[in-house]
CHARMM internal coordinates of N, CA and C (Angstrom, degrees):
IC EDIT
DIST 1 N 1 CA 1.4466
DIST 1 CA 1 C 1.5154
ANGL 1 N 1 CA 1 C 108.78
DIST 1 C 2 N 1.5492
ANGL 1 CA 1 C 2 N 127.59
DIHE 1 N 1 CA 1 C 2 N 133.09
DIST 2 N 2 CA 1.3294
ANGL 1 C 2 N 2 CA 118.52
DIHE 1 CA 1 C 2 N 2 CA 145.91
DIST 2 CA 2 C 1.4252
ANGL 2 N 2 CA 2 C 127.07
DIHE 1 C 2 N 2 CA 2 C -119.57
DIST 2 C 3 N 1.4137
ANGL 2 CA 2 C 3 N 104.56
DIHE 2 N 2 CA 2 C 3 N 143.81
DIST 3 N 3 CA 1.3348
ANGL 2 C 3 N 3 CA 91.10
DIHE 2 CA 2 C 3 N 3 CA -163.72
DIST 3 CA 3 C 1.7654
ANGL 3 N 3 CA 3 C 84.65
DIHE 2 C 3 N 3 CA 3 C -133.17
DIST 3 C 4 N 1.6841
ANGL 3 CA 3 C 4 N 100.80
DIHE 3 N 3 CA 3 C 4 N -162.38
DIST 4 N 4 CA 1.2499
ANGL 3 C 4 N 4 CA 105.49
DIHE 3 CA 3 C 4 N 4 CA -177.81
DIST 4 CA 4 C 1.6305
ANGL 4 N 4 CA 4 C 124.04
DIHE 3 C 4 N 4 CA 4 C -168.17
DIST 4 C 5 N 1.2328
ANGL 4 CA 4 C 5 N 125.55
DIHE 4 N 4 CA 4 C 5 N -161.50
DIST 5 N 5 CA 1.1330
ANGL 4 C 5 N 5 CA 101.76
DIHE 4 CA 4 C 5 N 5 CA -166.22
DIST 5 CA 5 C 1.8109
ANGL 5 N 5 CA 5 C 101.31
DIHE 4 C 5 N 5 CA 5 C -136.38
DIST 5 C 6 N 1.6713
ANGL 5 CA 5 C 6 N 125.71
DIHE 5 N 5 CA 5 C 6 N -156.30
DIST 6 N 6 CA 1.1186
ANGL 5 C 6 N 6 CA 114.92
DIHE 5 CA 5 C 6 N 6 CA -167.17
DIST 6 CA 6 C 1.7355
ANGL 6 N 6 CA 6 C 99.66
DIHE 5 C 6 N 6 CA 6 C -79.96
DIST 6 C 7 N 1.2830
ANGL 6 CA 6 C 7 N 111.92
DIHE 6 N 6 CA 6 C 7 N 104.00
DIST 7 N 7 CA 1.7283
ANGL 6 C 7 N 7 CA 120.27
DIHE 6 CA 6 C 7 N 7 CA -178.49
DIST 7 CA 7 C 1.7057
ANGL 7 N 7 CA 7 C 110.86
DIHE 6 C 7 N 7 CA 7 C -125.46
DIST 7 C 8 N 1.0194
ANGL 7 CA 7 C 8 N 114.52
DIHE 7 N 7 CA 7 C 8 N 170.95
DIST 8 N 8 CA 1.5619
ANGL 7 C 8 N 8 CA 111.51
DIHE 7 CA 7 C 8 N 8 CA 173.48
DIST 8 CA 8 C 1.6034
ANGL 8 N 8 CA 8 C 106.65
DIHE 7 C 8 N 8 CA 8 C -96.95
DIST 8 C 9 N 1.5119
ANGL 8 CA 8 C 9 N 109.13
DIHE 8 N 8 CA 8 C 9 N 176.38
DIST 9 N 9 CA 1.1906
ANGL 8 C 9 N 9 CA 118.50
DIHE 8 CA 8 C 9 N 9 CA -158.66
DIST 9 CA 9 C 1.8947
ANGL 9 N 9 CA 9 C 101.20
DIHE 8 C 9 N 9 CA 9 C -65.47
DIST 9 C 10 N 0.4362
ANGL 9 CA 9 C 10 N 101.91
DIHE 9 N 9 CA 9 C 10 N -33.60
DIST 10 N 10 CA 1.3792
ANGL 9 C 10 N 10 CA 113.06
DIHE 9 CA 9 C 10 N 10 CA -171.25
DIST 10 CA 10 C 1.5508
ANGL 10 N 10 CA 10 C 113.71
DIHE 9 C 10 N 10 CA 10 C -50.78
DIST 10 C 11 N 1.2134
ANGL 10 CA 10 C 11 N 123.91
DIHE 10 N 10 CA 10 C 11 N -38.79
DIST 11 N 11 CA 1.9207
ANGL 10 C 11 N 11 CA 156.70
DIHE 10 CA 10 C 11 N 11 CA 149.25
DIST 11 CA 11 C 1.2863
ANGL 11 N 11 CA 11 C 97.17
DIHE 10 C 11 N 11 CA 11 C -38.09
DIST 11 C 12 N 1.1389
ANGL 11 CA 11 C 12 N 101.73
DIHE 11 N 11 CA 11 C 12 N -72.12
DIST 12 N 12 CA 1.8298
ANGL 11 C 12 N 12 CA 136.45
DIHE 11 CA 11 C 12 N 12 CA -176.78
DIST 12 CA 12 C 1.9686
ANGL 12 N 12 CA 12 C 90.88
DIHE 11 C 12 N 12 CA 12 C -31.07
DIST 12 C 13 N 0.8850
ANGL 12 CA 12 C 13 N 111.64
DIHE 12 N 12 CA 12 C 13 N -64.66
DIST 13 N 13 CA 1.4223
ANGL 12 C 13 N 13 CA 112.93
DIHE 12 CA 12 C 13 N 13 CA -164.06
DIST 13 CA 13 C 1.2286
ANGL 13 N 13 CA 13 C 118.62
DIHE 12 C 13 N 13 CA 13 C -87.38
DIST 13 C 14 N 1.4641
ANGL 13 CA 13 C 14 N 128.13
DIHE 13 N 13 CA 13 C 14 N -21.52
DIST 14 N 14 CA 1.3045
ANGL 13 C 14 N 14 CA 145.59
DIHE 13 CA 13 C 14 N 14 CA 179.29
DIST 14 CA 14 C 1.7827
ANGL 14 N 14 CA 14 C 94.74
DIHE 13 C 14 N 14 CA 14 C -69.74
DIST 14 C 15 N 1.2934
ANGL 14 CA 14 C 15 N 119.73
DIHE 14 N 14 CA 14 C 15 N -69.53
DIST 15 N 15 CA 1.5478
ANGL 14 C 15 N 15 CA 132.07
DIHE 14 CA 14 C 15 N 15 CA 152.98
DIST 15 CA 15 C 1.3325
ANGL 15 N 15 CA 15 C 101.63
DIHE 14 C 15 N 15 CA 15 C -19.17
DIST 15 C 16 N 0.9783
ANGL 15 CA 15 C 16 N 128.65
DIHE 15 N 15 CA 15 C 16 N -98.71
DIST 16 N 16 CA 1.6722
ANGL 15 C 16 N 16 CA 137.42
DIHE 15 CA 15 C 16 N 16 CA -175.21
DIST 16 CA 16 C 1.2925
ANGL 16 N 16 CA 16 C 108.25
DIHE 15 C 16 N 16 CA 16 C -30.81
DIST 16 C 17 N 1.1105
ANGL 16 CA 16 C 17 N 140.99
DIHE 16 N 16 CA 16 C 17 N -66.58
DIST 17 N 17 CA 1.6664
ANGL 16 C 17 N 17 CA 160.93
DIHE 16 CA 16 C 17 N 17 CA 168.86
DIST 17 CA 17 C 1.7451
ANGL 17 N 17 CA 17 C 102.65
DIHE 16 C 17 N 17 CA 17 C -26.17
DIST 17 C 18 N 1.2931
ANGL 17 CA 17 C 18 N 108.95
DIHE 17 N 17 CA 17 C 18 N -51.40
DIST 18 N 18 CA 1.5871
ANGL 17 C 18 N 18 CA 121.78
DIHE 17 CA 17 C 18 N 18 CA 177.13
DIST 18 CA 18 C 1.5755
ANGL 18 N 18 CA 18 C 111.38
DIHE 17 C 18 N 18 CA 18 C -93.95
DIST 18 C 19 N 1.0841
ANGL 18 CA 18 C 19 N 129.14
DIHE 18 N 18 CA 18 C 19 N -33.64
DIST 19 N 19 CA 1.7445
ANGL 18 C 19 N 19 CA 118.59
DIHE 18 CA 18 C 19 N 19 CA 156.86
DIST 19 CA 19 C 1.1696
ANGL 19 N 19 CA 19 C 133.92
DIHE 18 C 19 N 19 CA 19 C -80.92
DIST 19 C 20 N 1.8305
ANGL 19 CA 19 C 20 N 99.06
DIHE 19 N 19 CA 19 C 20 N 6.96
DIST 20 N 20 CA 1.5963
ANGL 19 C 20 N 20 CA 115.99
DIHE 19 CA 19 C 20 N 20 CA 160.86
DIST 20 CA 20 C 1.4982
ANGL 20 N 20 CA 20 C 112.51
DIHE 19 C 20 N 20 CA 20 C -94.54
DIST 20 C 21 N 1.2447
ANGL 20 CA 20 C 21 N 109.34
DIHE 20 N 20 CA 20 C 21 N -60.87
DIST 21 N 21 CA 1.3651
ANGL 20 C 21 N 21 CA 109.34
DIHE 20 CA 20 C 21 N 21 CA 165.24
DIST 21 CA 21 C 1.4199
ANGL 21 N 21 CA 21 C 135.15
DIHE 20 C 21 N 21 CA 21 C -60.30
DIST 21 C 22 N 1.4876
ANGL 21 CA 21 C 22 N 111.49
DIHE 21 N 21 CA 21 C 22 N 22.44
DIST 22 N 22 CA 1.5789
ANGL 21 C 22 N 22 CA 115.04
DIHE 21 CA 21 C 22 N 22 CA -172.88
DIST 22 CA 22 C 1.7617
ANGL 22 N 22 CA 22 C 101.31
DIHE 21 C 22 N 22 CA 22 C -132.23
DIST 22 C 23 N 0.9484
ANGL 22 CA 22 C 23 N 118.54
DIHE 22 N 22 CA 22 C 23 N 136.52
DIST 23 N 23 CA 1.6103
ANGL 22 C 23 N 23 CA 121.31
DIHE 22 CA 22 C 23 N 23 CA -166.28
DIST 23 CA 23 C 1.1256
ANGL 23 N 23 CA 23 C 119.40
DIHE 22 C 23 N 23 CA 23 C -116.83
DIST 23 C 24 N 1.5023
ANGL 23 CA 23 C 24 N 102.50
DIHE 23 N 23 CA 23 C 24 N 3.20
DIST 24 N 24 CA 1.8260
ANGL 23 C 24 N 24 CA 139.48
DIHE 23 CA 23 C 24 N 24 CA 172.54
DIST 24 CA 24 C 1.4960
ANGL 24 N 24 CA 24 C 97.78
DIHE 23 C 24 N 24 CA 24 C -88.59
DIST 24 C 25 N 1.2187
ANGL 24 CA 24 C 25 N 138.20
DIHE 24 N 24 CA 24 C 25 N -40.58
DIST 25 N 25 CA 1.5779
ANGL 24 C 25 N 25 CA 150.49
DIHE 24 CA 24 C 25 N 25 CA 177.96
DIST 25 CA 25 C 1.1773
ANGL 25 N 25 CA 25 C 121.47
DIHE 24 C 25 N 25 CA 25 C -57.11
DIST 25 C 26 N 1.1790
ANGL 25 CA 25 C 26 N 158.02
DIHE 25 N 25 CA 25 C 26 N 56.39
DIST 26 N 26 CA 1.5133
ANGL 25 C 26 N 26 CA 171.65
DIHE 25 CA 25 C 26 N 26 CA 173.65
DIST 26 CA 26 C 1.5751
ANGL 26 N 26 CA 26 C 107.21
DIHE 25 C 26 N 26 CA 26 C -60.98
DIST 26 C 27 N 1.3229
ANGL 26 CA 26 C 27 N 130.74
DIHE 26 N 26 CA 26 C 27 N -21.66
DIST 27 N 27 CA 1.6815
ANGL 26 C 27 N 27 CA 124.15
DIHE 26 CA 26 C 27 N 27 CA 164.47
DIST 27 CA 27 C 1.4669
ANGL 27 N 27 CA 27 C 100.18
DIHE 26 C 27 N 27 CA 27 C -134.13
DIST 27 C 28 N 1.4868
ANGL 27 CA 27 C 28 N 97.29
DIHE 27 N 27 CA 27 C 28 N -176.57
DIST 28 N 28 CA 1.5825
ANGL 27 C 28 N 28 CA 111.55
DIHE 27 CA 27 C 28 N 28 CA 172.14
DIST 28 CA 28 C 1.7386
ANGL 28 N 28 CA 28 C 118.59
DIHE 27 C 28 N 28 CA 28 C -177.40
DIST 28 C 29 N 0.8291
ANGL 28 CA 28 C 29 N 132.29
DIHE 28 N 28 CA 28 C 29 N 94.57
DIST 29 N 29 CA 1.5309
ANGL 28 C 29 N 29 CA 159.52
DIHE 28 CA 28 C 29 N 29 CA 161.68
DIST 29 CA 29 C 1.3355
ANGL 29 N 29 CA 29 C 103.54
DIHE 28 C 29 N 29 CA 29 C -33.60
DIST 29 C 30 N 1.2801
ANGL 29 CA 29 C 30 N 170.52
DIHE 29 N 29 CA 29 C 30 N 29.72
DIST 30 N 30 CA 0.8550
ANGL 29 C 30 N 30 CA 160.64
DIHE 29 CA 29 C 30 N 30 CA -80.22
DIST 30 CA 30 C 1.9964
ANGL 30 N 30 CA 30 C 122.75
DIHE 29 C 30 N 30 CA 30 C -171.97
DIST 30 C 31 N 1.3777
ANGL 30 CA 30 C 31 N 108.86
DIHE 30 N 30 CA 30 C 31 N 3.87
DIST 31 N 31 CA 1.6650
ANGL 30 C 31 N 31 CA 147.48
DIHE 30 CA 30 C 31 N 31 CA 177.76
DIST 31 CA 31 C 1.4573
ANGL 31 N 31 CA 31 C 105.59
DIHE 30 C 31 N 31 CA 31 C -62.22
DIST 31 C 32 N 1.4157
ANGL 31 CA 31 C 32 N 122.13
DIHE 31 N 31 CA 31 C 32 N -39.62
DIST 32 N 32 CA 1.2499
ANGL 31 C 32 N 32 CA 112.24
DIHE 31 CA 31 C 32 N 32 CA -179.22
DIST 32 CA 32 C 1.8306
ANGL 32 N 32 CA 32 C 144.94
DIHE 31 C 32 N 32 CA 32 C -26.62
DIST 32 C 33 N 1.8275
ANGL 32 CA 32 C 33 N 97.59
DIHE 32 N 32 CA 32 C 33 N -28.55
DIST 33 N 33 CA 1.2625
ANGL 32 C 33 N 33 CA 85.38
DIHE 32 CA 32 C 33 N 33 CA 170.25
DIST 33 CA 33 C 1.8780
ANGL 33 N 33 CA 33 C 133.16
DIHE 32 C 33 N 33 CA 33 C -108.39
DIST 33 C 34 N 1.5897
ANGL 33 CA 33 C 34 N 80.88
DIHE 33 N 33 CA 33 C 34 N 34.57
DIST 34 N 34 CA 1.8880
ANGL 33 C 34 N 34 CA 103.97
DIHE 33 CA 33 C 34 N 34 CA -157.72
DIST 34 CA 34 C 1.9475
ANGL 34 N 34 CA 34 C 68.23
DIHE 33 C 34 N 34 CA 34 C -79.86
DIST 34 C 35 N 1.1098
ANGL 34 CA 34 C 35 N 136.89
DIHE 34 N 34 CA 34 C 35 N -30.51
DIST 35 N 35 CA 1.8083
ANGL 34 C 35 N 35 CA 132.80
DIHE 34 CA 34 C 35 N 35 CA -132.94
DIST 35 CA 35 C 1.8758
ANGL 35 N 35 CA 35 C 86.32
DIHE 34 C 35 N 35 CA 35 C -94.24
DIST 35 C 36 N 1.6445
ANGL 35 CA 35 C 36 N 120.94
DIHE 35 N 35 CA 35 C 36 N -34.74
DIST 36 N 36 CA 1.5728
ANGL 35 C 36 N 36 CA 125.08
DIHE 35 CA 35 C 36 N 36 CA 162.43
DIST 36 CA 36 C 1.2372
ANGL 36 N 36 CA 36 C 121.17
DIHE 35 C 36 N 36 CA 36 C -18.22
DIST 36 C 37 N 1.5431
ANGL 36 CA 36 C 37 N 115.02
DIHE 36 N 36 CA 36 C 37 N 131.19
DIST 37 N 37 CA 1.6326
ANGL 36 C 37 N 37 CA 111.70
DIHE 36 CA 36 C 37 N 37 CA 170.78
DIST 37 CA 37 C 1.6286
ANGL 37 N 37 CA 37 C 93.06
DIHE 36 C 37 N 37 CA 37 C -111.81
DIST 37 C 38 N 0.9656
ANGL 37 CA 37 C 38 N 132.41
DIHE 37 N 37 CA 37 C 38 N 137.05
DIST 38 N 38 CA 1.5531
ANGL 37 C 38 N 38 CA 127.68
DIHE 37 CA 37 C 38 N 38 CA 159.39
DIST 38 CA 38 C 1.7460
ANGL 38 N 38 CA 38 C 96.31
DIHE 37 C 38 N 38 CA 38 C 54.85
DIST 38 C 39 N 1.7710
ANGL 38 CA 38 C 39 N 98.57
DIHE 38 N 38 CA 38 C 39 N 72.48
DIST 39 N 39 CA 1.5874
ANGL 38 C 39 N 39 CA 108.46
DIHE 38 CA 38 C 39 N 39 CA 164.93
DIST 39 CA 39 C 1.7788
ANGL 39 N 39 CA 39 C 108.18
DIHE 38 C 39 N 39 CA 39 C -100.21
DIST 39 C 40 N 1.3062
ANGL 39 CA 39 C 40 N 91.99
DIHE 39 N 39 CA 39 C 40 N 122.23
DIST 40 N 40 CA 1.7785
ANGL 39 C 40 N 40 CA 99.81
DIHE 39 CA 39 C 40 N 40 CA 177.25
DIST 40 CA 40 C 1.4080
ANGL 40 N 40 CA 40 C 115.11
DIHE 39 C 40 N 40 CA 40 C -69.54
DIST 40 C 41 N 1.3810
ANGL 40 CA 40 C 41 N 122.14
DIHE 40 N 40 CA 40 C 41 N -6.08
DIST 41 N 41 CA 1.4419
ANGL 40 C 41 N 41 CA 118.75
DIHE 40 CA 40 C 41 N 41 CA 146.42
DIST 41 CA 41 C 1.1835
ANGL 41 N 41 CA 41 C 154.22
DIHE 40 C 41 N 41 CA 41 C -121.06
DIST 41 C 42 N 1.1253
ANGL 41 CA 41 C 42 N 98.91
DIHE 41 N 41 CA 41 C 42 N 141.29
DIST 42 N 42 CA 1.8010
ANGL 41 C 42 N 42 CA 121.13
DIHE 41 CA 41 C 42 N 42 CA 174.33
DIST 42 CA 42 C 1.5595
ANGL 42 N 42 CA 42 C 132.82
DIHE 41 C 42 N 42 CA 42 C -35.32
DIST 42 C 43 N 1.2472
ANGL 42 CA 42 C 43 N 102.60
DIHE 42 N 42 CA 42 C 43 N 68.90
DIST 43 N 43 CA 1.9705
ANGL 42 C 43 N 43 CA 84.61
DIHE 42 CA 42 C 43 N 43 CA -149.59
DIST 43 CA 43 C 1.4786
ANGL 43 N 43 CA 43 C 90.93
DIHE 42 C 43 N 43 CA 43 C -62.47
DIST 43 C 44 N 1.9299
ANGL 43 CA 43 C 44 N 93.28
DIHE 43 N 43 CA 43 C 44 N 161.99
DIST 44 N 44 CA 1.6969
ANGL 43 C 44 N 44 CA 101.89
DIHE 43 CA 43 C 44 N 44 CA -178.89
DIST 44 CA 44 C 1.2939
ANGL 44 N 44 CA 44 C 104.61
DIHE 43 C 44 N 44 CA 44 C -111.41
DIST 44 C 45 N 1.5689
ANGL 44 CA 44 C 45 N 110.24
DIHE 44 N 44 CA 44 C 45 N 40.21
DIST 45 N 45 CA 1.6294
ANGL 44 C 45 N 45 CA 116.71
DIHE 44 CA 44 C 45 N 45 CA 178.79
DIST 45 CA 45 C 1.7323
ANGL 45 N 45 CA 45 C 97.42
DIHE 44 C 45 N 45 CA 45 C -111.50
DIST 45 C 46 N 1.3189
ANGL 45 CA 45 C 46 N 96.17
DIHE 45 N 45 CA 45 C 46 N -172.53
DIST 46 N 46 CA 1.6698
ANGL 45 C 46 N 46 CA 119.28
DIHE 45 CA 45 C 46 N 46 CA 156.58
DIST 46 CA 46 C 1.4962
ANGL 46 N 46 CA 46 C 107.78
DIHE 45 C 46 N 46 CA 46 C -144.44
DIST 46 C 47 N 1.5523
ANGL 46 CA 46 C 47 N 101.21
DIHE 46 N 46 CA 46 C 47 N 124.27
DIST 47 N 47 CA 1.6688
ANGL 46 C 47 N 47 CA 106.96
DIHE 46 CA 46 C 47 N 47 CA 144.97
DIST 47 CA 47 C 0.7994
ANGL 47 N 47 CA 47 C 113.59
DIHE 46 C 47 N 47 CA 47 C -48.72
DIST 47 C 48 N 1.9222
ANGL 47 CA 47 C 48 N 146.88
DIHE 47 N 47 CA 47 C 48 N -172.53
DIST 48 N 48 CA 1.0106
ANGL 47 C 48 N 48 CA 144.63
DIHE 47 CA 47 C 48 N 48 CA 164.80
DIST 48 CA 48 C 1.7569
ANGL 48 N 48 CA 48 C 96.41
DIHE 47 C 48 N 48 CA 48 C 168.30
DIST 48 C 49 N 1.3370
ANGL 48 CA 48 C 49 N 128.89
DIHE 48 N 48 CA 48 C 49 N 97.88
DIST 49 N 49 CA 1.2671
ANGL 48 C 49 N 49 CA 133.09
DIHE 48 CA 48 C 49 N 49 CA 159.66
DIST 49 CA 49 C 2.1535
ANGL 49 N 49 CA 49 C 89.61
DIHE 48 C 49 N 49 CA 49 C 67.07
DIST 49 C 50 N 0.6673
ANGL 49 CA 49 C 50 N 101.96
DIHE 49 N 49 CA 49 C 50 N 33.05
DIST 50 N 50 CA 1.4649
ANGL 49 C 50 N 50 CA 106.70
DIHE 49 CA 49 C 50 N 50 CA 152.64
DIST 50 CA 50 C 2.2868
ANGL 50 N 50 CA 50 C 84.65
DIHE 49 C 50 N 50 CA 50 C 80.81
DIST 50 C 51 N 1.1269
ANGL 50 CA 50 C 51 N 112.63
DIHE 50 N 50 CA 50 C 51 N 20.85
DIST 51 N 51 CA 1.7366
ANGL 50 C 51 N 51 CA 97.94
DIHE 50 CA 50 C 51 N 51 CA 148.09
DIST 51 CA 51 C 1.1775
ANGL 51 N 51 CA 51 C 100.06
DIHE 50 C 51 N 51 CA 51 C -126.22
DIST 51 C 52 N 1.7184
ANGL 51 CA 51 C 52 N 87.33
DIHE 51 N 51 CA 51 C 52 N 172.35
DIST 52 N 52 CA 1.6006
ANGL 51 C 52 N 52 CA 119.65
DIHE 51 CA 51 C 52 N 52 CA -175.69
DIST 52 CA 52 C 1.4524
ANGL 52 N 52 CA 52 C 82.67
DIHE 51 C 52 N 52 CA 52 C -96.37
DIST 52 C 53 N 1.9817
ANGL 52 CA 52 C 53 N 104.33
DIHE 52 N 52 CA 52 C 53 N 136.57
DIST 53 N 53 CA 1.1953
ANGL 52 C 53 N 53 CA 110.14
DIHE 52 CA 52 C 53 N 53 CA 171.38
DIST 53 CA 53 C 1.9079
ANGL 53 N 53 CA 53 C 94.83
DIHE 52 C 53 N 53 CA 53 C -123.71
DIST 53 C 54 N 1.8331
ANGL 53 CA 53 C 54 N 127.70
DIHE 53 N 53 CA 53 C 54 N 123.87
DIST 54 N 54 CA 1.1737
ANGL 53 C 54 N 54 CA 114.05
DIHE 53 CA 53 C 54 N 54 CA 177.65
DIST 54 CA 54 C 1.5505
ANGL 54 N 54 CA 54 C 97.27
DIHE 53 C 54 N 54 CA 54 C -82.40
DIST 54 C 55 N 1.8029
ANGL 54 CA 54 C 55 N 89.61
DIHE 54 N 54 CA 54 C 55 N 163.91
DIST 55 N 55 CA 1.7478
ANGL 54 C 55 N 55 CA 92.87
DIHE 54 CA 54 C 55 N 55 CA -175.23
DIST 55 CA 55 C 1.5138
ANGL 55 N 55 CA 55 C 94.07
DIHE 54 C 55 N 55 CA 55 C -106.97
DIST 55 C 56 N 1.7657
ANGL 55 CA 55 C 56 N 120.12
DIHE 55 N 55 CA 55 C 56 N 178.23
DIST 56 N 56 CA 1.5156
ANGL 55 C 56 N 56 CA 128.55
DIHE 55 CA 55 C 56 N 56 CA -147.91
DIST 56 CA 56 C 1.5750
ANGL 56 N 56 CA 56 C 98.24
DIHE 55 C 56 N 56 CA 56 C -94.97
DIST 56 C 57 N 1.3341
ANGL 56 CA 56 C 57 N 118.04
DIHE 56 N 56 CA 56 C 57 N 0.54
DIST 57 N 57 CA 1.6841
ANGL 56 C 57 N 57 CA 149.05
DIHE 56 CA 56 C 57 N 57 CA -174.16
DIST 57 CA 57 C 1.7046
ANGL 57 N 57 CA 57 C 83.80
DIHE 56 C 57 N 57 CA 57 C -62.87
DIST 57 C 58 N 1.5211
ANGL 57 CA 57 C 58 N 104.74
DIHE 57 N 57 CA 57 C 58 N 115.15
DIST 58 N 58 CA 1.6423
ANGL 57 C 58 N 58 CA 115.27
DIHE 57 CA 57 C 58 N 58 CA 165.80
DIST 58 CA 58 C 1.3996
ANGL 58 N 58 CA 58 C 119.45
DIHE 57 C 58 N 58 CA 58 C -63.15
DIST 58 C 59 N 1.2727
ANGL 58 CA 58 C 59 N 135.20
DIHE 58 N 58 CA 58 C 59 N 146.81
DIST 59 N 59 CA 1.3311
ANGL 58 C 59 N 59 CA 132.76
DIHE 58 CA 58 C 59 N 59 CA -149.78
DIST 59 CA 59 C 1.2770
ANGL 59 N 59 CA 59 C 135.58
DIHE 58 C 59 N 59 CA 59 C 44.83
DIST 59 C 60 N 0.8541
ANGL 59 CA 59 C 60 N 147.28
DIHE 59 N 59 CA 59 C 60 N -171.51
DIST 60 N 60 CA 1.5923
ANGL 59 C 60 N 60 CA 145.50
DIHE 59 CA 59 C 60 N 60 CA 137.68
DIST 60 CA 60 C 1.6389
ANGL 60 N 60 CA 60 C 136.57
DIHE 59 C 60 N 60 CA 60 C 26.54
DIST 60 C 61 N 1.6061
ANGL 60 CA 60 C 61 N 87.49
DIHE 60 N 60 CA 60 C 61 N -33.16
DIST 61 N 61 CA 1.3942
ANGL 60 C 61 N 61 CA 115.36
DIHE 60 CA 60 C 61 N 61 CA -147.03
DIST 61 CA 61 C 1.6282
ANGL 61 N 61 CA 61 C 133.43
DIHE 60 C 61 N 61 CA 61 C 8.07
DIST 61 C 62 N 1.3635
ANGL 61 CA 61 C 62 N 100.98
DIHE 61 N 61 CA 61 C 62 N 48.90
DIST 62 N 62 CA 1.6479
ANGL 61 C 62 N 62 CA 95.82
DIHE 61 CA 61 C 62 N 62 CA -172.95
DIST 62 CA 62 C 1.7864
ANGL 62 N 62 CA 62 C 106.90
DIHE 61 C 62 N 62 CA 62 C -121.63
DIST 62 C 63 N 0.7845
ANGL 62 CA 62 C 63 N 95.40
DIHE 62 N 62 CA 62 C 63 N 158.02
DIST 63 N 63 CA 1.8695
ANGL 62 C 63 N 63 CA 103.96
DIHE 62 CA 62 C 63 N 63 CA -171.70
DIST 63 CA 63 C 1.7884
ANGL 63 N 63 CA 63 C 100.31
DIHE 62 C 63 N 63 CA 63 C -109.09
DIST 63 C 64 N 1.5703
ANGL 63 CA 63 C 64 N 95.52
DIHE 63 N 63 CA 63 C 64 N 116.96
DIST 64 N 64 CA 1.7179
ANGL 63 C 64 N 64 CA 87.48
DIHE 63 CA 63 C 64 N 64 CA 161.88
DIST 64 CA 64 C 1.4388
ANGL 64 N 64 CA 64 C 121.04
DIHE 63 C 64 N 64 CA 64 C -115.18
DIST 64 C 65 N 1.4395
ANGL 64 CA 64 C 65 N 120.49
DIHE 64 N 64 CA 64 C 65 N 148.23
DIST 65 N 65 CA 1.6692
ANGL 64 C 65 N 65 CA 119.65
DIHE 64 CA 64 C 65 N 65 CA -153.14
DIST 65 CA 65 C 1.8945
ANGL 65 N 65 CA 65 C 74.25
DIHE 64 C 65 N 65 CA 65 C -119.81
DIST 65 C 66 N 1.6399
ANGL 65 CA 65 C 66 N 87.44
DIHE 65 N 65 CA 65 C 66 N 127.53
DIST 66 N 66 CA 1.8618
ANGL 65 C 66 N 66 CA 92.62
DIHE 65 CA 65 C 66 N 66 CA 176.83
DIST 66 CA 66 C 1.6013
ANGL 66 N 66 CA 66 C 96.10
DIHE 65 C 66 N 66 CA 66 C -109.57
DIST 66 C 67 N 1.5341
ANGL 66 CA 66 C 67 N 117.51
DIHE 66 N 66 CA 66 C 67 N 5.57
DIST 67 N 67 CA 1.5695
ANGL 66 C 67 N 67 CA 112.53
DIHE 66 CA 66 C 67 N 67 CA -168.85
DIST 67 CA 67 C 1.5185
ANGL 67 N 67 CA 67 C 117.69
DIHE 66 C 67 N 67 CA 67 C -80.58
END
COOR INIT
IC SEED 1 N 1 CA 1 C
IC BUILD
């Protein structure tokens, strides 16, 4: 299982990225940055009916706005 804790999106996907690529991984907890007020990133996922969907975006795919 990986799960996680209150992090920004950016965690969020790094997490996801490695409980996708692991075939040992059967759950994943992974909500932590829904709990964010004013998160500077972009996750490059989708929720969707309660999964994580990764997007086709190379690396990470998330955008952070430091402005």
């Amino acid at each position: 299982m990986v799960s996680c804790v209150i992090e920004p999106a950016l965690l969020i996907s790094a997490g996801l990225s490695f409980a996708l690529s692991s075939p040992n991984v059967h759950y994943a907890d992974l909500d932590g940055y829904l709990e964010l007020v004013d998160d500077p990133c972009l996750p490059g996922f989708q929720l969707e009916e309660g999964w994580l969907t990764a997007s086709e975006v190379p690396g990470l795919g998330c955008t952070v706005n430091l402005s």
